[in-house]
Steps between C-alpha positions, in 0.01 A plus 500: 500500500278249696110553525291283765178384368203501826458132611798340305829745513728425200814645371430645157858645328483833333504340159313262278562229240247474203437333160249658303369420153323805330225458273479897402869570486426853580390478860778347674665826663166645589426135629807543684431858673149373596669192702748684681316825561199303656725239672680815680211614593324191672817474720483841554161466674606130626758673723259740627279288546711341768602843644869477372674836297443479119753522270304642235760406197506134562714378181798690384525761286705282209405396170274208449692213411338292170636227357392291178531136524601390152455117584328248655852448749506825574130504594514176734827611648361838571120361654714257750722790548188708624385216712879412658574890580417457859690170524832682306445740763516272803166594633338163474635135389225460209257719364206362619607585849446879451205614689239534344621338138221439301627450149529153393581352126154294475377857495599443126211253448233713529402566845462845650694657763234682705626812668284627810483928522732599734323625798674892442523695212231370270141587515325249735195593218695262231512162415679242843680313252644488163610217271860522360567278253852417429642357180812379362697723266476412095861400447521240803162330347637492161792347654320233671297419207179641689482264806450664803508201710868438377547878510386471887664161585839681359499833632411335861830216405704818436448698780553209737868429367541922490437466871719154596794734272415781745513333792808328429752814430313693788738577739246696731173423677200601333276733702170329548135582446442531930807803469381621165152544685695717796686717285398851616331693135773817526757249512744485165753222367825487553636548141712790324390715299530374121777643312421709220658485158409157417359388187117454615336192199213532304462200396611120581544204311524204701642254215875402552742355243527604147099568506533748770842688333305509218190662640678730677723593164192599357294710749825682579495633102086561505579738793819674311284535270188602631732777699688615146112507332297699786831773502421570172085478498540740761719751291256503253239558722682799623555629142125474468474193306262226476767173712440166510638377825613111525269218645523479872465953556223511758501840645523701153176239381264519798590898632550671135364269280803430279506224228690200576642238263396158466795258735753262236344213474844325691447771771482396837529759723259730322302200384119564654466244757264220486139469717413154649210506323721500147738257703230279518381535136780450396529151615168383360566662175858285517475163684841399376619747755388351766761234432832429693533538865671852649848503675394852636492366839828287522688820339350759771561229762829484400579854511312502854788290664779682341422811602335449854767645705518797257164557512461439864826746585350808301152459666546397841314758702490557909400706753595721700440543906496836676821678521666293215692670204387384194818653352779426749730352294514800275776766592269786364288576783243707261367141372404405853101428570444431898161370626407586839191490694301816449582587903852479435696822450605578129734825597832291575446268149690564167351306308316681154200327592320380819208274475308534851297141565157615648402336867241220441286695762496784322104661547392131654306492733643350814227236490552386156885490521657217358725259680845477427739738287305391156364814235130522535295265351 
């Protein structure tokens, strides 16, 4: 779904992309709920707001996707990931060009991000802006011995050959910030439903080469292991016994209070992350690590160009005009979604699902009506 925001309409997908380090390892699904739940409900009133229909469920009903990011490639690959979504997807040529992009690596340094209250939803009685201050993650300043400036000057490096690798094995035009402004909020991408079935990670390591196999060879056998150990704490549980489930059990800790074993001291999956605050201690505590230059970004770049028409294939996202058939090249007619303008007759369609784009003069006032065939503003 799309959502226009009053003064500056921008195309916001139905889905987001974020790295989070915890510092209280037992608030990150409640952290989670609060996001979404309060997210869905700002757009909720946003659409109001500007007189259109309100979905009321705004993100899907499936499982929260989370991921742990064993390594400091996996981190910097997944960050320029987040920031190169829109460009994978065609909708712009570099990420910068989004409307209304306001996230910037030098945020790393130090400087706020101040965020101005939305002019719906939020009590008017609060504060008109809040400082966000955005840091890097533990395992990429580790990595790059605790320089941010290098950390900056590399992540920016990075992302600029991720988008020359784009633009080279796109064979489609991107979409533009002036169209991504136009596009009408009910509207929905083009793309099929994901197939189920699939083998969804929870974790990444972004090492290749013997380092990587290695990795991998051991986090697969801490979660065969953890499975084969929380089977049988919870038999003994249900015999009324006093289990000790493996490091890593969240929901049995925080909802019934079950003891949990310390993690191996090789574990790395069930390993307790660290804080950038220990990140940081750490390095003063050891200067001989900050020693040796990192190869992170050379490696991610790498993998960047490989994979660019891969990645641009899978996400490649466009949208549909009235009357289209999202699903036409599908012989099963029940997979069909048809979008229509809400005057046009829905009896003759068969498709399972008919989105119905509002008119942009929907309760305007004939005054006020905007020019052109744009969403209000």
């Amino acid at each position: 779904m799309a959502h226009a925001i009053p003064g500056d309409p921008t195309l916001n997908v139905s889905h987001q992309h974020s790295t989070i380090t915890t510092q209280d390892e037992a608030n990150l699904p409640d952290f989670t709920e609060y996001v979404h739940r309060e997210t869905s409900k700002a757009l909720n009133a946003l659409l109001a707001e500007l007189r259109y229909e309100q979905p009321r469920q705004i993100f899907e009903d499936r499982q929260v996707h989370q991921m742990r990011l064993l390594d400091a490639e996996a981190c910097m690959s997944h960050i320029l990931y987040e920031r190169l979504n829109g460009v994978a997807a065609g909708l712009v040529d570099r990420p910068e060009d989004t409307p209304d992009c306001r996230f910037g690596y030098e945020l790393w340094k130090g400087d706020p991000l101040v965020v101005e209250r939305p002019p719906v939803y939020f009590s008017p009685k609060g504060d008109q802006e809040r400082e966000l201050f955005i840091t890097v993650d533990p395992q990429t300043y580790i990595d790059f011995r605790g320089d941010i400036d290098r950390i900056v000057h590399n992540f920016g490096k990075a992302e600029r050959g991720a988008v020359r690798a784009f633009r080279k094995a796109r064979t489609f035009p991107v979409l533009g910030a002036k169209k991504m402004r136009r596009i009408h909020p009910w509207n929905e991408p083009r793309t099929n439903r994901e197939t189920g079935g699939q083998v969804i990670p929870t974790f990444k390591i972004g090492a290749r080469g013997v380092t990587g196999r290695e990795k991998r060879i051991i986090v697969c056998q801490e979660i065969t292991k953890f499975r084969s150990d929380h089977a049988k704490a919870n038999e003994v549980r249900r015999d009324g016994g006093d289990a000790t489930y493996p490091a890593g059990t969240y929901k049995m800790r925080v909802e019934h209070d079950a003891t949990v074993a310390e993690p191996e001291p090789d574990a790395l999956l069930t390993a307790p992350g660290m804080t950038l605050d220990e990140a940081v201690a750490m390095l003063c505590d050891c200067p001989e690590l900050r020693q040796g230059a990192s190869k992170t970004t050379e490696r991610v770049a790498d993998a960047f160009a490989e994979e660019a028409a891969e990645v641009l294939d899978e996400d490649r996202m466009t949208f549909s005009k009235p009357g289209d058939d999202l699903h036409a090249e599908r012989d099963d007619e029940r997979l069909q979604l048809e979008v229509q303008h809400r005057v046009s007759s829905t009896r003759e369609s068969k498709a399972a699902k008919v989105v119905s784009l509002r008119d942009y003069r929907r309760g305007r006032s004939k005054k006020k009506k905007p020019k052109g065939k744009e969403p209000p503003r």
